[in-house]
Each structure stands twice: as structure tokens, then as C-alpha cells.
N, C-alpha and C positions, 0 to 999 in steps of 0.2 A: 837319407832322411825321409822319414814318412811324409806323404801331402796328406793336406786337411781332407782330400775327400776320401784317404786309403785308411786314416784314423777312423773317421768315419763308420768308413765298412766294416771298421775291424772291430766297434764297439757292439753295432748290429748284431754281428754275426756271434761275439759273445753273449750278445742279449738272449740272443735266439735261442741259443742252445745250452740256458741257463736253466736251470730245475730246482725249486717252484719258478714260473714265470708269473709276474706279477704286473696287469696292466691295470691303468686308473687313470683318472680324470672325468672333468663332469662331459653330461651326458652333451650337449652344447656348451660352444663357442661361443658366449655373451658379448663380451669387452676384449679388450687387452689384457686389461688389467684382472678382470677375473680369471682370465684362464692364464695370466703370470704366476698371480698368487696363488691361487690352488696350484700349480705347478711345484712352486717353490715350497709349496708346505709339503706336498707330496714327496717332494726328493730330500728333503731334511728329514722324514723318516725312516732312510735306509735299506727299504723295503718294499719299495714299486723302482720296477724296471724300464718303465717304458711309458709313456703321457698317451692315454687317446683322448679325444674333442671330435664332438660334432657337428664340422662345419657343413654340409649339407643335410639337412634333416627331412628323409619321407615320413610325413605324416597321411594317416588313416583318413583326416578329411582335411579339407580347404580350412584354410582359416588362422589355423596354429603356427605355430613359431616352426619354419623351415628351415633355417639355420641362419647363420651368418652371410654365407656364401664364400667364394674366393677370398674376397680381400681377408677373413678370419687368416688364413696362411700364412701370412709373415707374421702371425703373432704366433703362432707355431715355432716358428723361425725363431722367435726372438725368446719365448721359452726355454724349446732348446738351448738354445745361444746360453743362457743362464744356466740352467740349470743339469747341462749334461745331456741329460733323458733322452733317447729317440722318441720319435714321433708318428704315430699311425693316427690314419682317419679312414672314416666309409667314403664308398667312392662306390658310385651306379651307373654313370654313365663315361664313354671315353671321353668328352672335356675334363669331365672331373679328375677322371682319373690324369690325363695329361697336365693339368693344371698342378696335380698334387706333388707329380714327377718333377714340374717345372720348380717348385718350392722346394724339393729338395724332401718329400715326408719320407721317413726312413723304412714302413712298413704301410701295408693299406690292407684293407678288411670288406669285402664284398656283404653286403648285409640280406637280410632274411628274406626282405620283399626284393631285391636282386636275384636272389638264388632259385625263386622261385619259376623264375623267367629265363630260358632259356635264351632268349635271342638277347638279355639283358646281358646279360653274362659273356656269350660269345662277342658283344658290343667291346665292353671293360677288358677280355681275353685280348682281340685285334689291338687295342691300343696300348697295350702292355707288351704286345711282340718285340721284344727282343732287350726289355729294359732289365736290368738286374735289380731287382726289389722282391722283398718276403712278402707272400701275401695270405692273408686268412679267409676262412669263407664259414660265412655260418649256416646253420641249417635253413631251410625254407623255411615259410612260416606256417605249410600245413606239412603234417608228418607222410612226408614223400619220401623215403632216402634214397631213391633212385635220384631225384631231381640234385642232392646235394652230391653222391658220386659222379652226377652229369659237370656240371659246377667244377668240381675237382679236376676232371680229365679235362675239359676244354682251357683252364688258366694250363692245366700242365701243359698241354698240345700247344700253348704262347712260346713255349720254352723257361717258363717260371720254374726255376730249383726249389726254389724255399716254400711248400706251403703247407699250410697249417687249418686247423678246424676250430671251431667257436660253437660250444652248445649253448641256445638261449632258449628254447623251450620252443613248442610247437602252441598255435592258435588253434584253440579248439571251443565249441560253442557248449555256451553255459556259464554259470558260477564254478569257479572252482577257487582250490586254496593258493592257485597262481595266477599270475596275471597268464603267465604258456605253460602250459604244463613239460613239465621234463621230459615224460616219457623217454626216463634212462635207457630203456633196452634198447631204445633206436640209436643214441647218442655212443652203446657198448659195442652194437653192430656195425655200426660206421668206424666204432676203432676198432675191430677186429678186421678189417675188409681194409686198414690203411695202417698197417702195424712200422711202429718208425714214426708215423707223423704226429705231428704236436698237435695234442686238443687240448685246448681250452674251454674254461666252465665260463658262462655270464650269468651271474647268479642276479644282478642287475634284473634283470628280462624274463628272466624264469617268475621270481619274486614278485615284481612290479611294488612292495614294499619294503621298508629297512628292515624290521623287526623279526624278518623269517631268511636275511640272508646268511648267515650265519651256519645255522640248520645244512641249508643247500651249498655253500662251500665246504662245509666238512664232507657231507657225502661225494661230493667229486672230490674231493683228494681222495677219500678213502675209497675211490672205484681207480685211483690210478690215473687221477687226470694230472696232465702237466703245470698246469697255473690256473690261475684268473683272472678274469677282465671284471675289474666292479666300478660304477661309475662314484665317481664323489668329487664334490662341490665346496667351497667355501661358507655356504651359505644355501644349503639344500631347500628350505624351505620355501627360498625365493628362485627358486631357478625356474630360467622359463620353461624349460618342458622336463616331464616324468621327476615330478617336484620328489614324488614319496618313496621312491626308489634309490634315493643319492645319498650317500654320507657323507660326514666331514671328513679331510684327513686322519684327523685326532681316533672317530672312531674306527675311519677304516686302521689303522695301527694297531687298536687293540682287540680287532677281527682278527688279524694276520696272527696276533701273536698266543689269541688262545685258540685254533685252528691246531689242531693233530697233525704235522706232517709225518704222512705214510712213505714209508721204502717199498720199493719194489720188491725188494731180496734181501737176504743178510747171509755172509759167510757164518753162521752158527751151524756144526755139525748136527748138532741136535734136533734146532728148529726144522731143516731138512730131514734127518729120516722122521721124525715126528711127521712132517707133513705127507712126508709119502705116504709111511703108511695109511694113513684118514683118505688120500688119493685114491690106494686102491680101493679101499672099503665104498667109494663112493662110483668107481670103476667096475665094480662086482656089482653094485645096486644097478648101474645104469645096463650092466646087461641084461639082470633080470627083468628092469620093469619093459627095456623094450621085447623081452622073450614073450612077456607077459599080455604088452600091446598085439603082440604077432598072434597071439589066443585069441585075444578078445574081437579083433576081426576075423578070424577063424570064425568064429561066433556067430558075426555081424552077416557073414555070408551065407551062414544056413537060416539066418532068418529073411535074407534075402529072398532066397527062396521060397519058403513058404510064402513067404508076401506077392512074388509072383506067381503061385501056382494059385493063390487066393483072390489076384487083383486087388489087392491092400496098397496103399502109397509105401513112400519110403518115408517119409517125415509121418511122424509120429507128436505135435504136440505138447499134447497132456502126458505121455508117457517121459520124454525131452524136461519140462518142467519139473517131473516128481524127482528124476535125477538128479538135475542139477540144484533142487532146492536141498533133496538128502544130504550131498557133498558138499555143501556150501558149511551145511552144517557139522557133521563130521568132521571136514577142515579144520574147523572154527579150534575143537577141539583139542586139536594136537599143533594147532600155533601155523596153519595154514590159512594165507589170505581170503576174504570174498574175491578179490582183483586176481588172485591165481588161479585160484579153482576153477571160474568162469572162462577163463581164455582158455586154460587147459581143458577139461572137458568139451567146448568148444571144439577145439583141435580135434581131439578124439572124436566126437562126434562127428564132423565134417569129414574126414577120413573114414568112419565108419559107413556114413552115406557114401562115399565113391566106391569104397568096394560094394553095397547091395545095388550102386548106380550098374554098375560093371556086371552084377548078376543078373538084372531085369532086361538088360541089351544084349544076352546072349541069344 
């Protein structure tokens, strides 16, 4: 006969390795009774897997609602208890982290101002030596992803089996239309560099409002992400912290259910060689334009030259700006971004400089 804590493991583990993963709850741990009920209305819709709360809360400055603290934990406990659901929380330091073991949390989640902090990390690693629990780790909160593979290998080096990734956007300075900016490519690079591991989207964090998460959960599913973590409340309007980011059950249900889910693959004979083929066609382009890059530094280097036989710099400018203003535009034209063109030329340029760098040092 199975014991209550091999049950346990054994729902976890199905949790885990459930596809879509679907995590929720509000963003803080208020009451009991709040994070009961949003609990309970969560799991009568069929469709969240797993309860997070945040009982510790780092906030940006003094002042703000920190969390509950420990004692929020046995209302975890007692959720569960109700409602099934395992249970994960952030956790930044080893109390916390020990504390959250001692209650029993079924999953924990390293969060963004952790990640960032290397010795924060290996902190939460040591205290986790040798405990069997899933654990998630989100990006930092400046777009480092060294600092989040750091992150990664030191929980692994605990001896942690289960872990998993959480994109919630990167903090970058300005207005923008996120509270973090996504900056997908980083969040695509990180799962290409950990293929196997479960990433999760926080559309919550990305957002910082309700009204545009919707938008950013379909694009992670349709980039092939495993689930999502979206915060939602009872009563979003009055929660104590990241009021405009939460939704009700209600509406997260009808997020979930008009949301596209994407396959990875299909046994269609058809949609395979169809795809192939377009593969190669874009296989044959990719070696032309790098045949094409290997000219255009060919190029770079005889002007190189002249620039050193003339003593002319290597940057250039007003010639730098007439380029990249033409192709921005051009782009424009045939349905190519300002945000690509720019990086991409970019690129090119900076490569084009190290090879005239590599001519003038000879």
C-alpha cells in the first residue's frame, strides 16, 4: 500500500511531466482564506496544475507588502489538503528555502532578483543538498544568460534531478510596452543550450498588465513552451501587490481555453515532406548568404587597406548611418523589421570592423 508521502511524490512527478503545465495563484499570500478560495476556484476549473503564492516577497523598495512570511505555509498546507493541487513558492534565502521543505511545498522557484546573485543562489543550492524536490529558476532580471546557466549548474551540482526554467522578462530602462521585456531570443537560447528541460512562460511579469497577457501566452506556446505560470486572485483589484497583472479564476479559464495549443510534431506523412522540403530551400538560402557574408568581408579587408595605407580610422560614422538608415528602409519594404535590421547589420558591421581591425595590425 502506497504511503501518503509516495502519493505525494507520485502526483508531483505526474505534475511535472504534464504538457501544457499550468501554474496559478495570486501573486501574495494575503489570508487563509484568500489563498483557500482562489485555491478552490482554481482547481474546479480543471485546468491549473499546480497553486503558487507568494509568501516571501522581494520588493524594489522598502515599504511594500513583503509577503506574509513562514506562518503563510500551513495555509499552503491546508489548500493543498483541499484541494489536491501541489504547491510551489519563491524561496531566496536557505531559511526559506528550509522552512518551505519543513512544510512540506512540493516544488520551489528561485526568482529573478536570486538569480542574479550568484552567491544568493549557491546560498538556496547548500540548503537544498541533498533534498528531493523539483525546482524552477527564472531568468535574472538584467538579460545576463550566463548568469541564469550559472543558476542552473550550481542547483544541479546540489544534486537537484528536476529542474526547470521560468521566462519572465528581463528589466530594462525606459517606457516600454512591458513591464520586462521578453527579449524571446534569450529565453530561445537558453532552451536551446538545455534541450529536455521544462520552460516555462510568466506572462504575469513579462505583462505587468491583464489586458496584453493573452497576446504573450499564445506566443510562448507557439515558440514551444511547456506551460505557464500566470498569477490570479480572487479579487485582483484589491490585492496587495502587482494589483494590475492578476486575474480572476474565471478569466484565467477563459485565457486557457481560447489560447492555440501547439504540437511539437505530428505523424502526417505529408506535413513532413512538405516541411522538408521548405527546409531545404531555406538550407540552400543559408549557405548562400553566408558565401555571401565571406565576400562582403573579403571587401571590408581591402578597404582595410586603403585606410591604412591613407591613415583613415576604421569607423566610419556618417558612412555607418547612411547604411543603416537605407536598410531600415528597404527592410521596411519587404516585411522586415527596424529591431532586425538594426541588430543584424550591427553584427555585420562589427565583424566587418575586426577583420579591417586585423588589417591595420599587421
Amino acid at each position: 500500500m502506497q504511503t501518503t508521502e509516495s502519493k505525494s511524490e507520485s502526483l508531483v512527478n505526474a505534475t511535472w511531466e504534464k504538457r501544457p503545465l499550468i501554474v496559478s495563484g495570486p501573486c501574495s499570500a494575503e489570508t487563509e482564506e484568500q489563498l483557500v478560495q482562489t485555491a478552490q476556484q482554481l482547481a474546479a476549473t480543471g485546468k491549473v496544475d499546480m497553486l503558487r503564492a507568494g509568501i516571501w516577497k522581494p520588493r524594489t523598495r522598502p515599504g511594500m507588502f513583503e509577503g506574509i512570511g513562514t506562518k503563510g505555509l500551513p495555509w499552503l498546507q491546508q489548500a493543498k489538503k483541499i484541494t489536491g493541487l501541489p504547491v510551489t513558492v519563491e524561496v531566496a534565502t536557505a531559511k526559506q528555502a528550509e522552512d518551505a521543505l519543513h512544510f512540506d511545498v512540493d516544488v520551489l522557484w528561485i526568482g529573478a532578483r536570486t538569480t542574479v546573485n550568484p552567491f544568493s543562489v549557491q546560498e538556496v543550492a547548500d540548503a537544498l543538498r541533498g533534498a528531493d524536490v523539483p525546482v524552477l529558476i527564472k531568468n535574472p532580471v538584467n538579460p545576463d544568460i550566463e548568469l541564469w546557466m550559472g543558476a542552473v549548474e550550481r542547483i544541479a551540482k546540489a544534486g537537484i534531478k528536476k529542474i526547470g526554467l521560468i521566462h519572465r522578462g528581463f528589466s530594462t530602462f525606459g517606457n516600454t510596452d512591458y513591464r520586462n521585456s521578453p527579449m524571446w531570443h534569450l529565453a530561445i537560447e537558453m532552451k536551446l543550450r538545455n534541450p529536455g528541460m521544462i520552460m516555462l512562460c510568466d506572462p504575469s511579469h513579462i505583462c505587468g498588465r491583464r489586458d496584453t497577457l493573452m497576446e504573450v501566452s499564445q506566443k510562448a506556446i507557439d515558440l514551444d513552451y511547456d506551460g505557464l505560470m500566470i498569477e490570479s486572485h480572487i479579487d485582483p483589484d484589491k490585492a496587495w501587490s502587482d494589483a494590475k497583472q492578476q486575474v480572476t479564476p474565471e478569466r484565467l479559464i477563459e485565457m486557457l481555453q481560447n489560447i492555440i495549443w501547439r504540437k511539437e510534431d505530428t505523424n502526417s506523412k505529408e506535413f513532413h515532406s512538405a516541411l522538408e522540403k521548405l527546409r531545404q530551400q531555406i538550407n540552400h538560402l543559408d549557405d548562400e548568404l553566408i558565401q555571401l557574408l565571406g565576400q562582403r568581408m573579403k571587401v571590408a579587408e581591402h578597404i582595410g587597406s586603403y585606410k591604412k595605407d591613407n591613415n583613415i580610422t576604421i569607423l566610419q560614422t556618417t558612412r555607418w548611418n547612411d547604411i543603416i538608415g537605407k536598410a531600415i528602409e528597404k527592410g521596411d519594404k519587404i516585411g522586415l523589421s527596424k529591431e532586425f535590421i538594426t541588430k543584424y547589420f550591427d553584427a555585420v558591421h562589427m565583424e566587418s570592423i575586426n577583420h579591417q581591425k586585423k588589417i591595420m595590425d599587421e
